[in-house]
C-alpha positions as CSV (number, residue, x, y, z in Angstrom):
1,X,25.8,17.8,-9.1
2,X,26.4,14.0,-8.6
3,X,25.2,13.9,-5.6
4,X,21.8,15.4,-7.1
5,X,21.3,13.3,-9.7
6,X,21.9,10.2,-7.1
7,X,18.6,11.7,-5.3
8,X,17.0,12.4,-8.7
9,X,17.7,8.6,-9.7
10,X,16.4,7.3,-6.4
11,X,13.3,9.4,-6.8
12,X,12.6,7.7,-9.8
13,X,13.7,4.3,-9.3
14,X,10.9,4.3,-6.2
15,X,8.5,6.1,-8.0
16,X,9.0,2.7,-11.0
17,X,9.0,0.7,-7.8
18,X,5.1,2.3,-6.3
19,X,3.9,2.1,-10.0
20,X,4.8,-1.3,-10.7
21,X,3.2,-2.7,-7.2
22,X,0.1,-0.7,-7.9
23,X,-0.3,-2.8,-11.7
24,X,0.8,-5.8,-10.0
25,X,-2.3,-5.3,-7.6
26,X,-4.5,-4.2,-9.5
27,X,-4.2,-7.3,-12.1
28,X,-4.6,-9.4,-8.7
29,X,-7.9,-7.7,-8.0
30,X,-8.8,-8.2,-11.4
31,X,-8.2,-12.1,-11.2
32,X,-9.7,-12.1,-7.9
33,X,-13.1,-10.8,-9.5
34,X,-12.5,-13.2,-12.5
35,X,-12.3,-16.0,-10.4
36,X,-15.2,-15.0,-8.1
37,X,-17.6,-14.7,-11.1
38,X,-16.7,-17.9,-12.0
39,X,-17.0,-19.3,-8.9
40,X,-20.8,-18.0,-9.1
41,X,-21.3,-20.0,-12.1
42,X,-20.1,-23.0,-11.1
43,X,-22.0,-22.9,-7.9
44,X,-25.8,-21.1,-9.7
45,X,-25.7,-18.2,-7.8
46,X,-25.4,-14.2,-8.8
47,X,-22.2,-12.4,-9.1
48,X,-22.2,-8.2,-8.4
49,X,-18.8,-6.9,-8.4
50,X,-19.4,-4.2,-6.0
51,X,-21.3,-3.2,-3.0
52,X,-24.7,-4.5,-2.7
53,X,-26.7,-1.4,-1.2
54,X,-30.1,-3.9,0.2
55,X,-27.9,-6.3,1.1
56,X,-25.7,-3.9,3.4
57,X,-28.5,-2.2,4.7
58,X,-30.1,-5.3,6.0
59,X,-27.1,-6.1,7.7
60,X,-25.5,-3.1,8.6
61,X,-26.6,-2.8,12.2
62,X,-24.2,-5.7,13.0
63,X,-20.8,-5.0,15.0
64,X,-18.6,-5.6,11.9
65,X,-20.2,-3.3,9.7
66,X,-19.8,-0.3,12.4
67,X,-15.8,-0.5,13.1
68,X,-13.1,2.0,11.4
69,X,-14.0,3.7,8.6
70,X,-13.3,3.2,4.6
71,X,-15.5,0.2,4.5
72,X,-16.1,-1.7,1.3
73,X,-17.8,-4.1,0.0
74,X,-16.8,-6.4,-3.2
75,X,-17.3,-9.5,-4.9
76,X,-20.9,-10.5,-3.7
77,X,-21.9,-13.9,-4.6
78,X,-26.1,-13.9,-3.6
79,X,-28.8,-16.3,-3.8
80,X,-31.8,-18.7,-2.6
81,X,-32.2,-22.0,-1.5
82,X,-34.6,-23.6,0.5
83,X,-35.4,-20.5,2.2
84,X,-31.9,-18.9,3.0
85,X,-31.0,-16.0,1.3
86,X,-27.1,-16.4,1.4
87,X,-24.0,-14.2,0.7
88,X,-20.4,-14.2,0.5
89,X,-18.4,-11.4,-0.4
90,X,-15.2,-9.5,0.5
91,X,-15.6,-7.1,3.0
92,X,-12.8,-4.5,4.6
93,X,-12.4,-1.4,6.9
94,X,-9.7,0.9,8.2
95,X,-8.7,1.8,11.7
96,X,-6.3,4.7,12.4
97,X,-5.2,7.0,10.9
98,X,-1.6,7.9,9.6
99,X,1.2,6.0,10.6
100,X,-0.8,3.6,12.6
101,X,-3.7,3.1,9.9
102,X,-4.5,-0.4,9.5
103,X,-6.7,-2.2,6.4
104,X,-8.4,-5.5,7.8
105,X,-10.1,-7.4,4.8
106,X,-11.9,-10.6,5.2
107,X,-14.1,-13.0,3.6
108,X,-17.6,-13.1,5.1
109,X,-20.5,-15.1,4.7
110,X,-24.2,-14.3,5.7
111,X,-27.9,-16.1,6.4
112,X,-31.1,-14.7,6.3
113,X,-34.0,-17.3,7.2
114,X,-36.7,-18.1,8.7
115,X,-35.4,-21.1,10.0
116,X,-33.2,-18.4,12.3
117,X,-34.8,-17.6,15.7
118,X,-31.3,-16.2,17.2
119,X,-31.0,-13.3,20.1
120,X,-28.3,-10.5,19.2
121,X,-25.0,-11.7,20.1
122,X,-21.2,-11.2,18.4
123,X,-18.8,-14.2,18.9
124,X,-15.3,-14.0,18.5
125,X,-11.6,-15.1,19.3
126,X,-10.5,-13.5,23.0
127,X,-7.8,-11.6,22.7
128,X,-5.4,-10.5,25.1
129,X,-6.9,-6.7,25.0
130,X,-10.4,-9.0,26.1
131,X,-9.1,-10.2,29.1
132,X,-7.8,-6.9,30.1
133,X,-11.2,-5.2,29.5
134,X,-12.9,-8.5,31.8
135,X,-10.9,-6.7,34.7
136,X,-12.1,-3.7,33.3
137,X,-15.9,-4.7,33.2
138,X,-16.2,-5.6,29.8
139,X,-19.1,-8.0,29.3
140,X,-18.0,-11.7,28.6
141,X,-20.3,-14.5,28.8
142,X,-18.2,-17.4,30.1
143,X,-19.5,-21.3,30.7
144,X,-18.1,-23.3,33.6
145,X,-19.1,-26.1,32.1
146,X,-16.8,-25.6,29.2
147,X,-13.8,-23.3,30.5
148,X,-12.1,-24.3,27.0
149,X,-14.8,-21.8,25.2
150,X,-14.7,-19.5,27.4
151,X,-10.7,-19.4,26.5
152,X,-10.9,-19.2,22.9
153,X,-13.7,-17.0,22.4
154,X,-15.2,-13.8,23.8
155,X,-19.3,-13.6,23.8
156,X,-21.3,-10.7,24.2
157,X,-25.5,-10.0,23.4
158,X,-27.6,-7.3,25.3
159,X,-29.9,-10.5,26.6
160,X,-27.7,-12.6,28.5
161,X,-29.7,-14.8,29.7
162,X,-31.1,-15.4,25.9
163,X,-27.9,-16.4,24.9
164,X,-27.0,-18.3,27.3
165,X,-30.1,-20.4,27.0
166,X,-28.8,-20.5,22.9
167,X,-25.7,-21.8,23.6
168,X,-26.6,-25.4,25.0
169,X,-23.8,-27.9,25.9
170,X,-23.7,-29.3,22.0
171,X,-23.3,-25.7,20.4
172,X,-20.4,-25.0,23.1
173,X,-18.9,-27.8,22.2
174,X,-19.3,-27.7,18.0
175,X,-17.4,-23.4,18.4
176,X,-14.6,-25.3,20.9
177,X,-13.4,-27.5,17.6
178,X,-13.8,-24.8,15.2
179,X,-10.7,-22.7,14.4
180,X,-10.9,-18.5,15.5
181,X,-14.7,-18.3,14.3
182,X,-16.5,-15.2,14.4
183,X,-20.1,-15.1,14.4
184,X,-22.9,-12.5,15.0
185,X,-26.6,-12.8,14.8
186,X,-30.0,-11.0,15.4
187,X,-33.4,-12.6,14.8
188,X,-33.3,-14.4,11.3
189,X,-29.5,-12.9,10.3
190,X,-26.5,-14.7,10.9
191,X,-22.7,-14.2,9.9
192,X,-19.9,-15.7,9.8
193,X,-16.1,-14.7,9.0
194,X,-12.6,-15.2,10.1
195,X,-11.1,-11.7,11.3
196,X,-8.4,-10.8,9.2
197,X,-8.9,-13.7,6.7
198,X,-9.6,-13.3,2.5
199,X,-9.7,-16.4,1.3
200,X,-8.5,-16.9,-2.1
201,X,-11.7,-18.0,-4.8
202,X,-10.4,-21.7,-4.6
203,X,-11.2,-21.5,-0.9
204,X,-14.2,-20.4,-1.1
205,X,-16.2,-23.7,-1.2
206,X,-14.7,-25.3,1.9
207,X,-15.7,-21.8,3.6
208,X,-19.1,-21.9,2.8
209,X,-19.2,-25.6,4.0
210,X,-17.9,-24.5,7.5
211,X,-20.5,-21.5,7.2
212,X,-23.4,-23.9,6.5
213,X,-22.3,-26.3,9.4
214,X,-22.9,-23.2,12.2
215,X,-26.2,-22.5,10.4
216,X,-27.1,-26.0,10.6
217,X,-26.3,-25.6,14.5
218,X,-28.4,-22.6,15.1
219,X,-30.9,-23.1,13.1
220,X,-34.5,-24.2,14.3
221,X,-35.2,-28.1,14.2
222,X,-38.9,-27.4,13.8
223,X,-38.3,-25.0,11.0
């Protein structure tokens, strides 16, 4: 008998352990939304808890909206100003399944404007599965003029030769002192997000300043 009530007691003990962690996260969440409303405040700008149907549907077509599966939405902060409809919310898919499923959750931040003349392309770190799939075939759009962007990042866009015309020597060189940026654009839409990377609220501000220096660098002059 003692050796079933050892199991029973165990059983228990990690049930109290999965209940506990699932309170603890769930008043984390709670904060989190807290915060983010009144980070919205502050800043004059909406606050919707949860998934913003238009606003995903008018950026849906984008590459990070079409990985894994499970993907969410939360936290939307929205508004106007001078012509750019801008959002930053919490966004985060699954990949896998079973032992090998994997959550990736990031902050993201997205343009729409006029000021926005962009062809399609995704930016992001190069990873070491990148370089494989170079060998492989896998479109990269490299510069010889600036073989330390071509390091750090992986380009893609169904146009080359539009984006390579978009990426002049000043743009190349503003993405080689940014940290493991991801961007992606089409037309008058651009985002921006760190793979992996939910900022905490107090974040948030110096986020959007990094977000509104790439729009500054892609946006039209004669806008």
């Amino acid at each position: 008998m003692i050796p079933v009530v050892i199991v029973i007691g165990s059983v228990l003990a990690s049930i109290a352990v999965v209940a506990m962690v699932i309170v603890l996260v769930r008043r984390y969440e709670r904060q989190r939304t807290e915060a983010m409303h009144a980070l919205a405040d502050e800043l004059g700008l909406e606050f919707i808890p949860e998934e913003v149907p238009e606003l995903m549907e008018s950026i849906g077509h984008l590459h990070l909206f079409n990985i894994g599966h499970g993907r969410t939405m939360k936290n939307v902060i929205v508004g106007n100003a001078n012509d750019i409809d801008l959002a930053i919310f919490g966004y985060q898919y699954t990949t896998g399944g079973g032992q090998s499923q994997q959550t990736i959750s990031q902050t993201v931040m997205s343009f729409r404007s006029p000021k926005l003349n962009l062809p399609d392309f995704e930016l992001r770190p190069e990873s070491v599965f990148h370089k494989i799939g170079k060998v492989l075939g896998y479109q990269d759009i490299d510069f010889a003029s600036h073989p330390d962007f071509s390091k750090q990042y992986l380009l893609r866009g169904p146009d080359e030769d539009a984006v390579r015309a978009m990426f002049t020597p000043e743009l190349l060189s503003f993405f080689e002192s940014q940290e493991k940026v991801s961007a992606e654009a089409s037309g008058n839409l651009l985002l921006f997000y760190r793979a992996g990377k939910r900022l905490n609220p107090e974040k948030i501000r110096t986020f959007m300043e990094e977000g509104f220096a790439i729009f500054g660098q892609m946006a039209s002059p004669d806008s």
